[in-house]
C-alpha positions in Angstrom: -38.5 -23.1 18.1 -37.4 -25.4 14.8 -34.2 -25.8 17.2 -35.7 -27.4 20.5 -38.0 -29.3 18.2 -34.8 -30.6 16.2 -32.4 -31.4 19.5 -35.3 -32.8 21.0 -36.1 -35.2 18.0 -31.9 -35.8 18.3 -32.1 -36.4 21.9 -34.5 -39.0 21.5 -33.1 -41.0 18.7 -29.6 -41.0 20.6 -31.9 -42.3 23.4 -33.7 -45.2 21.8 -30.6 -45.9 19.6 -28.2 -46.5 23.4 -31.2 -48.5 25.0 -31.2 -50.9 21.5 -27.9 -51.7 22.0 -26.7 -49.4 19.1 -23.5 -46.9 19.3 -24.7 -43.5 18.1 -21.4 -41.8 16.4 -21.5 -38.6 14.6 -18.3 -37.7 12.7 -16.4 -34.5 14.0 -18.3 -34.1 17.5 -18.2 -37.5 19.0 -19.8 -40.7 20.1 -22.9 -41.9 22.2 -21.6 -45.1 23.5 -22.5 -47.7 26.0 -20.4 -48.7 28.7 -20.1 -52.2 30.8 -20.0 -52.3 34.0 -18.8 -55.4 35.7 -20.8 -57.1 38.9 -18.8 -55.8 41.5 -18.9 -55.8 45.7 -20.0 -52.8 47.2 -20.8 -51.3 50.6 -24.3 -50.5 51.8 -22.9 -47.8 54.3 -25.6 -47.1 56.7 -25.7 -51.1 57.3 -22.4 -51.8 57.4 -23.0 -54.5 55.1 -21.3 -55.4 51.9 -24.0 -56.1 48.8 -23.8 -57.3 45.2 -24.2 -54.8 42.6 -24.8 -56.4 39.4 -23.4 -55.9 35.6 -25.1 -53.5 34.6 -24.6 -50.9 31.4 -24.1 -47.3 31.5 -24.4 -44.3 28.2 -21.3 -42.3 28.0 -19.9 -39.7 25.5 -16.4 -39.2 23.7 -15.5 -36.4 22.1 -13.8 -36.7 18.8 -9.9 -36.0 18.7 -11.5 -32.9 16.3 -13.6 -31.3 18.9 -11.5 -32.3 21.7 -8.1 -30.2 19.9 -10.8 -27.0 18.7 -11.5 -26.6 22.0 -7.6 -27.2 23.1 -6.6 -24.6 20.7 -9.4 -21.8 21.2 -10.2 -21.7 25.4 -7.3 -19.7 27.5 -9.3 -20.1 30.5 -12.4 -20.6 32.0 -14.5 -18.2 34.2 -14.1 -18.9 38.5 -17.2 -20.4 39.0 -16.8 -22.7 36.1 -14.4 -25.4 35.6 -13.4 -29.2 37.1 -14.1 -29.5 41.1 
């Protein structure tokens, strides 16, 4: 139970840290960064009609080069169901 309180306590900090404009980085795992995303002209399909979507900022997640070449080193393979589609 000390767990779920503690990730959820985590969880929200990484939260109100990314919607203050703040980078959340946490040595060996990774970082909790925001992204831009440029104003760019999309296509409103069922319309047929193109429309403006505007800048607009997104969270994303790196993994450090630490976790990324632990997990390069230790996983042969991944189950059927599982994996990139």
């Amino acid at each position: 139970m000390d767990v779920l309180v503690s990730l959820e306590t985590f969880f929200k900090e990484v939260k109100s840290s990314l919607s203050g404009g703040e980078n959340v980085y946490i040595r060996g795992f990774g970082s909790f960064i925001i992204k831009r995303r440029a104003k760019k002209v999309g296509r409103h399909i069922k319309k047929n009609v193109s429309i403006e979507i505007p800048e607009h900022y997104i969270p994303s997640f790196k993994a450090a080069k630490v976790f990324v070449d632990q997990v390069k080193d230790n996983v042969t393979s991944l189950p059927e169901d599982e994996g990139e589609d």
